[in-house]
C-alpha positions in Angstrom: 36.0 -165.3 -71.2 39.7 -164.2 -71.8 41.1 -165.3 -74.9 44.7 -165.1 -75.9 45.8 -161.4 -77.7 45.8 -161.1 -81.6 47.0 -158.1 -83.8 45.6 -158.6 -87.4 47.5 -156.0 -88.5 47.7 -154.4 -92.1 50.1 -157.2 -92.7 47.9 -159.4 -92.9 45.3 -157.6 -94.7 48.2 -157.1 -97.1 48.8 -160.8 -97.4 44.7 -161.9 -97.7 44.8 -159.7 -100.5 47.8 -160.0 -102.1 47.5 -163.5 -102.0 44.7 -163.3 -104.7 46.2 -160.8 -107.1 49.1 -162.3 -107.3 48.0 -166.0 -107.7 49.8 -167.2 -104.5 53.7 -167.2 -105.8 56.8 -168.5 -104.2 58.2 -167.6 -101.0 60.6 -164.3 -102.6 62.7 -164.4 -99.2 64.1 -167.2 -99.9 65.9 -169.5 -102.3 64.4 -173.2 -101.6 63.1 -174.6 -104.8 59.3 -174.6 -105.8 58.1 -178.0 -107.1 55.8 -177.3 -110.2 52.1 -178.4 -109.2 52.6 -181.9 -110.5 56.1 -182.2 -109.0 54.4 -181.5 -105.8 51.6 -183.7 -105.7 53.9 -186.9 -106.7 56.0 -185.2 -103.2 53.2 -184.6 -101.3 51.9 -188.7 -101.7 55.3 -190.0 -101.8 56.0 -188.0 -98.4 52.9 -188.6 -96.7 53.5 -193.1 -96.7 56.5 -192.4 -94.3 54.4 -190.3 -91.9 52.7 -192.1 -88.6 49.2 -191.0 -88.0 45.4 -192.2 -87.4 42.2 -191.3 -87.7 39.9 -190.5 -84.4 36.6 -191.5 -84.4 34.8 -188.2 -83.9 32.2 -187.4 -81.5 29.0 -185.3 -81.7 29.0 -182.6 -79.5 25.2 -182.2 -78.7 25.1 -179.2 -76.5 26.8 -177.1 -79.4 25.2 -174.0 -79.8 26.1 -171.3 -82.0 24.1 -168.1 -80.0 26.2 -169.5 -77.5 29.7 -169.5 -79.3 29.4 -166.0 -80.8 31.5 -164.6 -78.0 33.3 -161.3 -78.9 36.5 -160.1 -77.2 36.1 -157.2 -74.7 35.3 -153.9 -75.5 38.6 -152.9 -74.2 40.5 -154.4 -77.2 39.3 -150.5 -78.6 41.4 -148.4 -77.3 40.1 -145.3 -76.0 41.9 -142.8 -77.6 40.4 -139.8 -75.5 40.0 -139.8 -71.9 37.3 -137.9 -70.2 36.7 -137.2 -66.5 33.6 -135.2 -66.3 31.1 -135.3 -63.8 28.9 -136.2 -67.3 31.0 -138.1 -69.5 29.7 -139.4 -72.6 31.7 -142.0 -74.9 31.6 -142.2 -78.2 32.4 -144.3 -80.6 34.4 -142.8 -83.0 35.3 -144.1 -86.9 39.4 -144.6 -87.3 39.3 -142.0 -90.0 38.4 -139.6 -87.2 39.8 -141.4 -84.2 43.5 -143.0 -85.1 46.9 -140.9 -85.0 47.3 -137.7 -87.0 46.1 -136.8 -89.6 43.3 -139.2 -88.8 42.7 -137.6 -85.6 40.3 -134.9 -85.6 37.7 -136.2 -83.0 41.0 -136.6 -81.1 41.6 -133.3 -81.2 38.1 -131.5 -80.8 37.3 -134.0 -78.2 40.5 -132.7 -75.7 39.9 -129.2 -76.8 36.4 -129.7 -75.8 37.2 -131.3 -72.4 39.8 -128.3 -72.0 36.5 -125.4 -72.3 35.0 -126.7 -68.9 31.1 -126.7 -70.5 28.5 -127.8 -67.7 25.1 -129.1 -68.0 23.1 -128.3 -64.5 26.4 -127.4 -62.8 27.8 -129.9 -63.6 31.3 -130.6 -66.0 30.8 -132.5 -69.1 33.8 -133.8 -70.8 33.7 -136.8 -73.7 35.5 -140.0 -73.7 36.8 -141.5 -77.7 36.9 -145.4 -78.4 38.8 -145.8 -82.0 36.3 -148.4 -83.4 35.2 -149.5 -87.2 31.5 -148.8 -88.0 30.6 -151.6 -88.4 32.1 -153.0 -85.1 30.3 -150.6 -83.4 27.5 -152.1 -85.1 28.3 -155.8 -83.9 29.2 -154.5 -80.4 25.8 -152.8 -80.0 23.2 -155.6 -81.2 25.9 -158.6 -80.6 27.4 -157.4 -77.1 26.7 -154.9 -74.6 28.1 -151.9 -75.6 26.5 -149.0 -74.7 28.0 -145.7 -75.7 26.3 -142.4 -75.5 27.0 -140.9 -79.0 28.0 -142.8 -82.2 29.7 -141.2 -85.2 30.2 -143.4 -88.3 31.6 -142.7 -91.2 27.7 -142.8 -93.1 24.4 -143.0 -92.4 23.8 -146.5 -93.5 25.2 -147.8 -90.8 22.5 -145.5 -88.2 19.6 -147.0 -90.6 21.1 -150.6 -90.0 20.9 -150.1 -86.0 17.3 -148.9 -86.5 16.7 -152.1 -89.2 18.4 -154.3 -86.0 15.7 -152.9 -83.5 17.8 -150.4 -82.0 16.6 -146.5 -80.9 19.0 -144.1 -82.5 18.4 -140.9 -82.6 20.4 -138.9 -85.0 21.7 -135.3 -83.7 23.3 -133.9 -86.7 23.4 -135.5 -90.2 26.7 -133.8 -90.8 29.6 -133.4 -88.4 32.7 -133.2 -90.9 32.4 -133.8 -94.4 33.6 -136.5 -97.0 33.0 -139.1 -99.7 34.2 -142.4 -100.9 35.8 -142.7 -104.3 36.9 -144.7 -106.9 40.7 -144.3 -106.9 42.7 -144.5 -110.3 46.0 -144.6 -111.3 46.5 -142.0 -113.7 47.5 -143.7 -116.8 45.1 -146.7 -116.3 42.4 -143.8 -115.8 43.2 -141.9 -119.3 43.0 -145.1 -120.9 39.5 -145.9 -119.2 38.0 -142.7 -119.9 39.1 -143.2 -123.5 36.8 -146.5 -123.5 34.0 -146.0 -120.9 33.8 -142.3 -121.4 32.8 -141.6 -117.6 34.4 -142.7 -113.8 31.5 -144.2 -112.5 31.1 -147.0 -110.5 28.7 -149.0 -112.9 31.5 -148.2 -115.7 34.1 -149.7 -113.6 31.8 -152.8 -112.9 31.7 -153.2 -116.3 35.2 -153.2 -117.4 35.8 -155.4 -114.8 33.6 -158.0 -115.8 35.0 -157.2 -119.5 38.8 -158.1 -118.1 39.8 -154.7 -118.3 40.3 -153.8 -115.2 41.1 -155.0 -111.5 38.6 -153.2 -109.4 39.6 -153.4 -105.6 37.7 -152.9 -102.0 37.1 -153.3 -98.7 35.4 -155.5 -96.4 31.5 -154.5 -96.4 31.2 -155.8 -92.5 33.5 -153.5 -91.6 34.6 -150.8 -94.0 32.5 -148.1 -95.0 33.7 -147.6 -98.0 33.6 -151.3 -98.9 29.9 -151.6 -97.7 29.0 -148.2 -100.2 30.8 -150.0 -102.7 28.9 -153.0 -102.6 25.7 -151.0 -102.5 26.2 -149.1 -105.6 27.7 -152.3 -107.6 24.2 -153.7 -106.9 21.8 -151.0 -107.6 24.6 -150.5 -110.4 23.4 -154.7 -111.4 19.6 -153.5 -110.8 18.4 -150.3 -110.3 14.7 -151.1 -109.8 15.5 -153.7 -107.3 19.2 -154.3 -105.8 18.1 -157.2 -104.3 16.7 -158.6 -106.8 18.0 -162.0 -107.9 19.3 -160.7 -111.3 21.7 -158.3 -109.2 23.0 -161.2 -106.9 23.6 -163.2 -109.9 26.0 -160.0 -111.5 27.5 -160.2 -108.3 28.0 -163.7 -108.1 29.6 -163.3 -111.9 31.4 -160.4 -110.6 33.0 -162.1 -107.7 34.0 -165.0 -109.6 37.2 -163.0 -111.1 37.5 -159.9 -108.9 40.5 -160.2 -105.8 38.9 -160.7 -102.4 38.1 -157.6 -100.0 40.8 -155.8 -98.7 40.5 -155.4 -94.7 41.8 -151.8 -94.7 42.9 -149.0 -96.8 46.4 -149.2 -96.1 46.4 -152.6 -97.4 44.6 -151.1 -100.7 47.6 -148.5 -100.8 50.5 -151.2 -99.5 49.0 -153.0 -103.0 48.9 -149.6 -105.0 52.8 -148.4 -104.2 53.7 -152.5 -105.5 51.8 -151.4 -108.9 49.8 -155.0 -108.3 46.3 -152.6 -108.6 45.1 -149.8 -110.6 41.9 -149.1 -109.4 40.1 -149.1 -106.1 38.2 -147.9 -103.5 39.2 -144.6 -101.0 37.7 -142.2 -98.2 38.6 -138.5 -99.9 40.4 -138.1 -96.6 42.6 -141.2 -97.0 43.3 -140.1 -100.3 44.4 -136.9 -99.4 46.8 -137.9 -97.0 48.6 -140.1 -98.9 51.4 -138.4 -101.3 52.4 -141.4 -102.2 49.3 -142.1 -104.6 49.5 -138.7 -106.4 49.5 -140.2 -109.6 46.2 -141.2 -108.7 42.8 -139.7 -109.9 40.4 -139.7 -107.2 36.3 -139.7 -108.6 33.6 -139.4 -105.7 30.4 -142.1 -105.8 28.3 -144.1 -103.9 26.6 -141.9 -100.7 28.5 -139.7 -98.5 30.7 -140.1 -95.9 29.5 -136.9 -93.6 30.1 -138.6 -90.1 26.2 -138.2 -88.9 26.3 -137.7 -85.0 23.2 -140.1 -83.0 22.7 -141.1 -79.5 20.7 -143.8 -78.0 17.0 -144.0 -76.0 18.9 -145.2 -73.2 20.7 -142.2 -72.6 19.5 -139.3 -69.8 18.1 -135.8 -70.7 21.7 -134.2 -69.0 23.6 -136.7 -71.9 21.3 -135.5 -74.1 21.6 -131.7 -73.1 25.7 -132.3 -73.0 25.4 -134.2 -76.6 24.0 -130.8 -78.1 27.3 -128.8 -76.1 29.9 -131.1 -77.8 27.4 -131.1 -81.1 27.9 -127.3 -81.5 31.3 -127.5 -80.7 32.4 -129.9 -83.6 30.3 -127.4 -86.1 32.0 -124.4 -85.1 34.7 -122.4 -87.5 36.9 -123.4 -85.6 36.8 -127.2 -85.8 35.6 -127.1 -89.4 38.4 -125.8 -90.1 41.0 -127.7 -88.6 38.7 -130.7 -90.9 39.6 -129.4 -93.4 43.5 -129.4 -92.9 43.5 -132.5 -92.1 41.9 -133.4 -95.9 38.0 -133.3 -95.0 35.1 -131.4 -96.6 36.9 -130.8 -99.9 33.9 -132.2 -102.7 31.1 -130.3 -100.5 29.1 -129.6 -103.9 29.0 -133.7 -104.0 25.6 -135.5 -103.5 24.7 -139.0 -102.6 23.9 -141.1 -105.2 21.0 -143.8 -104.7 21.5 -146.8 -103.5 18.2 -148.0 -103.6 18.5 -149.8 -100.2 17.0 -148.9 -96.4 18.7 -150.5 -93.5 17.1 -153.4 -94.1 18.7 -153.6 -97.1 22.3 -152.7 -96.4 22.0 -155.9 -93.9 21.0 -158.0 -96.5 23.2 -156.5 -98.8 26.0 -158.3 -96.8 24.7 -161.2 -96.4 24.5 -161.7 -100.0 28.0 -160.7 -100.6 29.1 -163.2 -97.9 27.6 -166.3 -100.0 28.6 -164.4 -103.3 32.1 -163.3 -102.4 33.8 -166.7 -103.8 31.9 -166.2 -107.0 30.3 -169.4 -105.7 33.8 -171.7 -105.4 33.2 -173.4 -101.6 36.1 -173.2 -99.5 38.1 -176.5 -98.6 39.9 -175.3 -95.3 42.1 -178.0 -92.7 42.6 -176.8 -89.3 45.8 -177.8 -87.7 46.1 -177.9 -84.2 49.5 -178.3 -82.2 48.4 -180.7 -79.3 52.2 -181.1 -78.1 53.5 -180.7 -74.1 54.2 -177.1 -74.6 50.6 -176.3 -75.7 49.8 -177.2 -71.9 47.5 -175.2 -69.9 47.0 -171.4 -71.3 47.8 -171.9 -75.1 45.4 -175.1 -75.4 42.6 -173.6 -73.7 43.1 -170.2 -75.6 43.1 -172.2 -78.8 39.6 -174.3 -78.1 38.0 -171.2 -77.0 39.3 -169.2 -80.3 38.1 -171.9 -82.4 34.7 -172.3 -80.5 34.1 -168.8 -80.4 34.8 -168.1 -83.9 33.4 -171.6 -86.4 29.8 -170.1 -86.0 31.0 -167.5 -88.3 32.2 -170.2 -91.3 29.8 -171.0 -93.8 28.0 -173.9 -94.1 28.6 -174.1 -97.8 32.6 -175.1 -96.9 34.3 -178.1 -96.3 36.1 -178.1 -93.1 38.4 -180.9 -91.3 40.6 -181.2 -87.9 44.1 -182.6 -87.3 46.0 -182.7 -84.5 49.7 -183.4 -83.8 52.2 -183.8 -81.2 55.1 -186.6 -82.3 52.1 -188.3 -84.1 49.6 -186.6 -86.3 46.0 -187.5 -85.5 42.8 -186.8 -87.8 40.8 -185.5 -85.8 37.6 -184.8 -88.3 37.9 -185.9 -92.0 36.8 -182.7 -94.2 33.3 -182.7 -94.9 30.4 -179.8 -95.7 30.3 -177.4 -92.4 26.6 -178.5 -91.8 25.2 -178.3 -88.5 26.1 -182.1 -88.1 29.8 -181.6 -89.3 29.7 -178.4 -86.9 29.2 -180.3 -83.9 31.8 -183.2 -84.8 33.9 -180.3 -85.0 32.8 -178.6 -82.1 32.9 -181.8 -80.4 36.7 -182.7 -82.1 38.3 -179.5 -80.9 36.7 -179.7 -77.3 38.2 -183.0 -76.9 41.9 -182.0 -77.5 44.5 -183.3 -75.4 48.4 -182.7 -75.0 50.5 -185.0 -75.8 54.2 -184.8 -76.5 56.8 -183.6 -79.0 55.9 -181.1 -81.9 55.9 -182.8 -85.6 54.2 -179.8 -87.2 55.6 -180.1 -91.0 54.1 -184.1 -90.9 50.8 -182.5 -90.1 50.6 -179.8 -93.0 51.3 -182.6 -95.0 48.7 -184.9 -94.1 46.4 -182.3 -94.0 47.4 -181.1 -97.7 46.9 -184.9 -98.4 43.2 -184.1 -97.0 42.2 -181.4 -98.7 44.3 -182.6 -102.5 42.3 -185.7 -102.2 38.5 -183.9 -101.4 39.7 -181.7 -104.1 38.8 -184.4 -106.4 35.0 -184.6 -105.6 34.9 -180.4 -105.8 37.2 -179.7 -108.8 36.3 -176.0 -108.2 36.5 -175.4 -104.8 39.3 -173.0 -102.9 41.7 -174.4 -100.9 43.1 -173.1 -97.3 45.0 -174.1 -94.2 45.2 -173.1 -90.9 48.1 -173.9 -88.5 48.0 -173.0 -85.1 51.1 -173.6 -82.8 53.2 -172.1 -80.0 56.5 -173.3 -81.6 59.2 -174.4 -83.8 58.9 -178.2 -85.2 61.0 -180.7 -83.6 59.8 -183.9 -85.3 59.5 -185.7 -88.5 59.9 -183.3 -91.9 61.2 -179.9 -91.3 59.9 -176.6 -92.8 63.0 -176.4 -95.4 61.8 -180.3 -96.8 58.2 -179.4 -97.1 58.1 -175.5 -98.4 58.7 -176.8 -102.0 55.8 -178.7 -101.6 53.7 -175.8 -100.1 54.9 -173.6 -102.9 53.8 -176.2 -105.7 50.8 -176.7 -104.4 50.1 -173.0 -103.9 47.5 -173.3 -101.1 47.7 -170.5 -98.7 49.0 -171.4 -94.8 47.6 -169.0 -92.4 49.3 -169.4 -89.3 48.2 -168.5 -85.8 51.2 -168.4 -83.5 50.2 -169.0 -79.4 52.8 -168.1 -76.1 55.3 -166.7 -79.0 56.4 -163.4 -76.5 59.7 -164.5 -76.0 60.5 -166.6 -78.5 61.1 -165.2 -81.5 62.1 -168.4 -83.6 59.0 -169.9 -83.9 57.2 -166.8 -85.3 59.8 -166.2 -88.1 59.0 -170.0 -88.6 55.6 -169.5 -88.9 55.7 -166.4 -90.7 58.1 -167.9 -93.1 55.0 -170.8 -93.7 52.5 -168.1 -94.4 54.7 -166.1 -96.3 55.3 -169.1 -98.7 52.0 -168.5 -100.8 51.8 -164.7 -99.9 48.9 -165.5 -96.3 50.2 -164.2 -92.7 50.5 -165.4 -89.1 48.9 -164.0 -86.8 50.4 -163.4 -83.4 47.8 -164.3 -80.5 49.0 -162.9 -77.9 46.3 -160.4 -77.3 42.4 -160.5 -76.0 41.4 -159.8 -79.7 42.1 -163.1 -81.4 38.4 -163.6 -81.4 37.8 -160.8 -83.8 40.1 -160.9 -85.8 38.8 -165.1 -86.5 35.5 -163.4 -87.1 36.6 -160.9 -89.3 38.9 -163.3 -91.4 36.3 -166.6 -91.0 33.5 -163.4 -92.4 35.2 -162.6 -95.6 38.0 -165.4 -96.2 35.0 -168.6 -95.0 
């Protein structure tokens, strides 16, 4: 299946996030006027009388299936950063700290000096291939997919004991291939202050001042991030050491959630947040840390487990693999290599030792799975998806946006409240909101498979009908979170425009995440939707790349 491109880049992490520190203010680029929240509901109804629409009768999609719909986008959409050409090549999948640009390149580096020393196994060359990829990607390519590398190199073992708790073979080479550690990072005045109260930098010290209001504690996404996942770990062995799973530590975490900001989706979104002075304290590789002068005022503290980059391979790989594994094995621990770690900001708390977490594999993967129904601190999610069904949408764009949308509502949780409204010069309701059950799943699945273009582009009217939607459902669930998405190929050409409506959208102060379809050489229509997202600080995405799927996931995983 070829779904259109996406680049969820740190700007959008940077919005998700700052989105919820900052409470969703104005648009800052420009000078339109904000309605106050009343102001803009009394706009939003008087608005919404002069705009034409109806309501579709919805049909049930029976043959939705979810194992079905859980596509993923081609392995490709990793790049391979390393290119081997060995008679025995073995790929690996490589953690970004170890596989992006300098200085996050050292498997980068090792790997082409390694292909440069001409080692053979039998007679034959051996050479190694590196694919940039997330741990935990890895992790959903291997047991979702069928991605079959020869050598995998996270950033910590909990992610080699959650392949084994999956059913996988692994079997681990080298526990160690370059040292590090996660930390709690602090800025350096808000740290002399907290060690003045707490006494100690620990991670169950920062839980607790956080649940005290006296501090904002930040961190990454668990499904994904390393560090966010040993975060998450220690907060709840932190909650109960005898049993993390216990349902007195989901209940902490549950409290905790309920007034901490949502995950970050990488560390330069943590540090984008950090040089604004919007957070104090957070979450860091040592690595990262090191390599960033601009957080110098910072105190960095180790905790959690290590990040030591264990090295495993696969039953399915040959004895000559295996044999070449153990070539490129020694070459990564010699002096040589160590060393060039360590300029690039690794190995530097060696004396440092993991910290329990209390938890196997087994219980890392349930670990996120209660953090996914805990990380709203138990507020569902109202969410309206609006769909641009007009003539341009024809062909390509419509069929990448019901395959996006397929592919990726398996990964929303039931416990929302989704709807569907189209638009083209009318706005259509396509599915009123109600919970995402398995019944509401397949009016939806069935909703968005029955799309159809139509004509002209009246994308304003529909925001406002849908904010109509989710204002009035609002009502029944007084505590629920409010979203929208809006995804379109182009600029508005009927009914209200965006400068009418952003007051509105401001008031209101419900965040517009935008997903913008054939925008390559039109420029307008992505500052247009940028400018939507960028009213109550969310972020368009640009879909013009195989990885939109993903990136759904990865924001439907932590955002739905």
């Amino acid at each position: 299946m070829k779904f259109a491109k996406a680049i969820l880049s740190g700007t959008l992490a940077a919005a998700l996030f700052l989105c919820a520190l900052t409470g969703c203010t104005q648009y800052q680029e420009g000078d339109e006027k904000v309605y106050s929240y009343d102001e803009a509901i009394t706009e939003l109804n008087a608005f919404n009388k002069e705009i034409t629409t109806d309501t579709k009768t919805p049909r049930l999609d029976i043959y939705n299936d979810d194992t079905e719909n859980k596509a993923l986008a081609d392995i490709k959409t990793f790049p391979i950063a390393v290119q081997g050409d060995g008679e025995i090549n073995l790929e690996i999948a490589a953690s970004t700290e170890l596989s992006s640009s300098a200085p996050d390149d050292w498997i980068n580096v090792v790997a082409q000096r390694f292909n440069d020393s001409n080692q053979t196994v039998g007679g034959k060359t051996v050479s190694v291939s590196v694919r940039k990829i997330t741990s935990g990607e890895t992790l959903t390519y291997i047991t979702e997919g069928d991605y079959r590398p020869q050598l995998y190199i996270p950033s910590s073992y909990a992610w080699g004991e959650m392949l084994k708790a999956k059913g996988v073979s692994v079997e681990l080479i080298a526990d160690r291939i370059l040292g590090n550690t996660a930390g709690i990072l602090m800025e350096k005045g808000t740290y002399d202050t907290f060690i003045e109260k707490y006494k100690a930098c620990t991670l169950d010290k920062v839980i607790e001042a956080s649940l005290a209001g006296n501090l904002t504690f930040a961190y990454t996404n668990p499904y994904t991030s390393s560090t966010g996942l040993n975060a998450l770990a220690s907060a709840l062995y932190a909650f109960d050491n005898k049993d993390p799973l216990s349902d007195t530590a989901q209940q902490k975490l549950l409290d905790y959630q309920k007034q901490s900001p949502p995950v970050a989706y990488t560390t330069s979104v943590l540090v984008n947040q950090a040089q604004k002075g919007i957070i104090k304290a957070m979450v860091m590789e040592e690595q990262a840390y090191i390599n960033k002068p601009e957080l110098k005022n910072y105190v960095y503290t180790p905790f959690g487990i290590r990040h030591d980059h264990p090295l495993y391979t696969f039953d399915y790989v040959s004895a000559e693999e295996k044999q070449a594994a153990q070539l490129f094995k020694e070459y990564c621990l010699s002096s040589e290599s160590q060393q060039l770690g360590k300029e690039k900001g690794f190995g530097r708390h060696d004396e440092y030792q993991s910290q329990n977490t209390g938890l196997d594999g087994a219980g890392y993967l349930s670990a996120q799975s209660i953090w996914k129904e805990a990380k709203d601190g138990g507020q569902p999610i109202i969410a309206v998806f609006v769909t641009d069904i007009s003539g341009s949408m024809d062909g390509t764009p419509i069929m990448n946006l019901k395959e996006s949308l397929l592919a990726a509502k398996s990964y929303i949780s039931s416990s929302n409240y989704i709807g569907l409204v189209s638009y083209a010069t009318k706005v259509h309701i396509e599915l009123p909101i109600e919970k995402f059950d398995e019944q509401q799943k397949s009016y939806f699945s069935g909703a968005v498979k029955n799309l159809t273009v139509e004509d002209a582009t009246a994308t304003y009217d529909a925001v406002l009908i849908a904010l109509k939607m989710m204002i009035d459902k609002k009502q029944e669930i007084p505590n629920a979170k409010m979203m929208l998405f809006v995804l379109s190929d182009g600029d508005q050409n009927r009914g209200y425009s965006l400068d009418r409506i952003a007051p509105i959208v401001g008031g209101l102060k419900v965040p517009v995440y935008s997903i913008g379809y054939n925008l390559a050489d039109n420029s307008r229509p992505t500052n247009e939707l940028t400018r939507l997202s960028n009213i109550n600080e969310a972020a368009m995405i640009n879909a013009d790349s195989d990885d939109l799927v993903n990136q759904l996931r990865n924001l439907f995983n932590t955002q739905l």
